[in-house]
N, C-alpha and C positions, 0 to 999 in steps of 0.2 A: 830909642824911637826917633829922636831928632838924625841921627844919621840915615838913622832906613830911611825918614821924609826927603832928603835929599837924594837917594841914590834912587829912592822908587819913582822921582820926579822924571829923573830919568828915562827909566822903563817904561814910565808909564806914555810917554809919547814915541816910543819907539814905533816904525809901519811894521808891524809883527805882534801876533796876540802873545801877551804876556800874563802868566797866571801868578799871583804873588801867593804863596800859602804859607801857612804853620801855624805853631804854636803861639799868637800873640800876646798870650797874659794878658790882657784886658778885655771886660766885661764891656762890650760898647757900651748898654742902656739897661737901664732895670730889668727891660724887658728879656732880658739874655740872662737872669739869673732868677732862681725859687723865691721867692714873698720871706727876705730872713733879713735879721740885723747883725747875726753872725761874722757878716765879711767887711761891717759897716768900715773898720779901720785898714781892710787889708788894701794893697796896690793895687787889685786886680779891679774894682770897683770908685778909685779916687778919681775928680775932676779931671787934674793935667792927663794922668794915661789916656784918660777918653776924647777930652780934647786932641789932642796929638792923635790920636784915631780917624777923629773927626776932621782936624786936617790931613790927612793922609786919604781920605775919600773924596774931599773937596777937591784932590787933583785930577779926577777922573775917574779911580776905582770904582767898580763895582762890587756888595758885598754878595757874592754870588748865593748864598743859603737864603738872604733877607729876598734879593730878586723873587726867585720861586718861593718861598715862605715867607714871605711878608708878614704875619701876624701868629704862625704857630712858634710854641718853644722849640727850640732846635738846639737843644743844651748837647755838646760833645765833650764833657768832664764833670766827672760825680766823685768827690773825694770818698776812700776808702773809710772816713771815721765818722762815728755817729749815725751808723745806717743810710747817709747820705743816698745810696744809692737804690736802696728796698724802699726809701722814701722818694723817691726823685726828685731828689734837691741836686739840682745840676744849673752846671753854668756853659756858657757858649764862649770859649776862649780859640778855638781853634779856627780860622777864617780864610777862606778861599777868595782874594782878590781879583777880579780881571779888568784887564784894560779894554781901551773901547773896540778895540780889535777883535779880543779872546770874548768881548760880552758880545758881540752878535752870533758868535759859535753857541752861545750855551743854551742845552736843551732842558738839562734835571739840575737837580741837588739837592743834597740830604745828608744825613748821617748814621751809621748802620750803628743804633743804638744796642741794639741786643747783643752788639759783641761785649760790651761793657758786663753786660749778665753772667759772662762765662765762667768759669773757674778758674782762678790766676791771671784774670784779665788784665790789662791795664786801667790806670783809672782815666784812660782818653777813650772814646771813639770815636772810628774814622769819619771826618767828614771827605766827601766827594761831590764832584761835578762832571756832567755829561756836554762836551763839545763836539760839535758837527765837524765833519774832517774836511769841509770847504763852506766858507761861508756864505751866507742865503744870498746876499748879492752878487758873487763872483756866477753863483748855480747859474742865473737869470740870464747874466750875458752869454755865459756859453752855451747857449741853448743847440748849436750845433756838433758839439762834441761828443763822443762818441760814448755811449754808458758804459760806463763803469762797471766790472763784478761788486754787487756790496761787502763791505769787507766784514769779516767775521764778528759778533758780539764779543765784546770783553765783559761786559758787566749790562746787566736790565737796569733800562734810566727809571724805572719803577722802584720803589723801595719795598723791602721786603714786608708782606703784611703779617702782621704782627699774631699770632695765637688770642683771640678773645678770653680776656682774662674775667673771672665774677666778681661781680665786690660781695663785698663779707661785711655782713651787720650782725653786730654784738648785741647779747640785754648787756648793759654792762652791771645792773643791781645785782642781774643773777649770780655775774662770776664773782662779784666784790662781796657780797652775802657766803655764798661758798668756799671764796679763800678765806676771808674771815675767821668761820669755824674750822675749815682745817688746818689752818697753819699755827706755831705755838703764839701765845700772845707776849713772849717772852721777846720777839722778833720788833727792835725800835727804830726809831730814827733819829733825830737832832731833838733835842729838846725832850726827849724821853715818850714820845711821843709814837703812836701806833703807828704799825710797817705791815704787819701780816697783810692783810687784805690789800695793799699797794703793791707789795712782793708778788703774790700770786696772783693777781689781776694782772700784772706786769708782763710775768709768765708766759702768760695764758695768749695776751695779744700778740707776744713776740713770737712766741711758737707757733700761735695759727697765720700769721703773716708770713712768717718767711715759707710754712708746708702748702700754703692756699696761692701763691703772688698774687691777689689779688688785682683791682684795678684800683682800689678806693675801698677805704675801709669807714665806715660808721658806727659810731658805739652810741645807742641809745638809753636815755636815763629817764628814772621815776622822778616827780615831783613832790617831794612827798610832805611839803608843809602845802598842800593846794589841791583841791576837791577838786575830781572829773566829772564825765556827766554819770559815771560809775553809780557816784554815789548821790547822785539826784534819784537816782533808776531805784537803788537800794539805801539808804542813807545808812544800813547798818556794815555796807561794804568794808571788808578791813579793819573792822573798830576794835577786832583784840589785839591789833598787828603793835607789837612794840619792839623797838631796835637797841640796842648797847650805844653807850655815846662812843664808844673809840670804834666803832663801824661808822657812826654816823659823821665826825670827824672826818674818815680818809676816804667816806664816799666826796666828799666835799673837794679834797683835793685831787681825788683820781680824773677828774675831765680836763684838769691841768695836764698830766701826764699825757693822754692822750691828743690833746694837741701840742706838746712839744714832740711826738712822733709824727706829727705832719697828719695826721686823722682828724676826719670830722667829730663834734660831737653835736647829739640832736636830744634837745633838754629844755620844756615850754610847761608854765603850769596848766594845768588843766587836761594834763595829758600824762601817760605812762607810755615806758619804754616799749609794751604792746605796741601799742598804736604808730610808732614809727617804725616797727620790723615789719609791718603789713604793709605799711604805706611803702617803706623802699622796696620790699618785695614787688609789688605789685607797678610800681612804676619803673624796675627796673627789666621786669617783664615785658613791658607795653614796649620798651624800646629792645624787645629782642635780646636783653642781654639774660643773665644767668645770675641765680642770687647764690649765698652762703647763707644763713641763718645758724646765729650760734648762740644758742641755750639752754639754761638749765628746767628752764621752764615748759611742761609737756605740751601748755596750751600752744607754742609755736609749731607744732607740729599738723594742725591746720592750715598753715601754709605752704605746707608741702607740694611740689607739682612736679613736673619735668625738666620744669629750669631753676626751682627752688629746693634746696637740698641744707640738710644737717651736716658739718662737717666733721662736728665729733664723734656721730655715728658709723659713719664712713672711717673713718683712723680705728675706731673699735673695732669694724669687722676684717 
């Protein structure tokens, strides 16, 4: 890094637009990496690399992607492990510098994320920048000149838009009650401790993640040491309902699971996991998008519409 800063001092006041790019292994700012403590030791995220960043901008550079996207994530590296990438835990390592030559050319920039989606992809995607083949100043004095044919598209300064994807909300009691009883109870973990209902809970969200891509997944949960207004209405509501302790156990620790896969979870007393499949159904319609509802339970099936759909049903037929 300390040599690049030298030679890019260089370039960087050359009279000619100079683009610096590649792969610079460094995270600039938090803000260029997913909400993890996972990288907290690695180089790509330490003080001095970003420093040294930071001076290397301070001579002039512009970070052409921050220019046009100032505040969205614009991560161009998702490691292959830990699902990293069906999560979107990505980082912004790749960076398109220009001088103050090449920064009055630029029109776009972005990064064509969905190549990263493909099969055998790399774990980079490309970033790019769009530069005017004469800059806005030079246009102005030659106002005499004679037009130009425009020269041919190579690429749309628009970035591709993206396929609306649905988010997918979970009961999650349903599926953890269900693997429960079918799985053997024979199935442990560390301490001798129940697994069934974790295992097939597990399952169940990985398979319907990666056959759904959702956009954002929610797993909704019972409260179930905590009265709703259920049982104001009915006080008899539920009163024979009793559970096994090694269900009740790894329902406890199943909302841990689900946010180390980068998922919400939506879990308040006073409330059942009803009451938050409705609720995201229903707000995720107001804003046009398209729900998943995934339960075992019949009563979700009142929420059925045109943008609210079953996705177990659908894999059955």
């Amino acid at each position: 890094m300390r040599r690049l800063l030298r030679h890019a001092a260089e370039l960087c006041d050359l009279d000619a637009p100079v683009v610096l790019a590649g792969d610079f292994n460094v995270v600039p700012t938090d803000a260029d990496i997913y909400p993890s403590k996972s990288y907290a030791k690695n180089a790509l995220v330490q003080s001095e690399p970003r420093a040294l960043f930071r001076r290397l901008l301070r001579q002039g550079w512009i970070d052409a992607i921050r220019q046009i996207h100032p505040d969205e994530p614009m991560y161009t590296f998702w490691d292959y492990k830990r699902n990293r990438w069906e999560r979107d835990a990505g980082l912004r390592l790749d960076h398109l510098l220009l001088n103050a030559k090449a920064a009055k050319r630029l029109t776009d920039a972005g990064v064509d994320r969905e190549v990263r989606g493909l099969e055998g992809a790399s774990d980079h995607a490309p970033a790019w920048i769009t530069l005017k083949d004469v800059a806005a100043g030079r246009q102005k004095q030659n106002r005499t000149a004679p037009k130009a044919k425009p020269a041919k598209a190579t690429r749309k300064s628009k970035r591709p838009a993206a396929p609306k994807r649905p988010l997918l909300v979970i009961d999650g009691d349903s599926f953890a009650h269900r693997s429960y009883h079918a799985l053997p109870k024979s199935i442990r973990r560390r301490g001798d401790k129940p697994a069934g209902a974790i295992l097939g809970f597990a399952n169940m969200l990985i398979r319907l993640y990666r056959e759904e891509q959702p956009r954002a997944v929610l797993v909704a949960w019972d409260t179930l040491e905590a009265k709703t207004y259920r049982h104001e209405a009915l006080p008899e509501y539920q009163s024979g309902r009793e559970f096994d302790e090694e269900v009740l156990e790894q329902l406890e620790v199943l909302p841990e699971f689900v946010a180390a896969c980068g998922f919400q979870n939506a879990k308040a007393a006073g409330y059942e996991a009803d009451d938050f499949l409705a609720s995201a159904a229903a707000k995720e319609e107001k804003r046009g998008g398209t729900v998943l509802v995934a339960s075992g339970d019949r009563d979700a099936f009142q929420l059925a519409s045109d943008c609210t759909t079953d996705p177990l049903s659908r894999s059955r037929r």
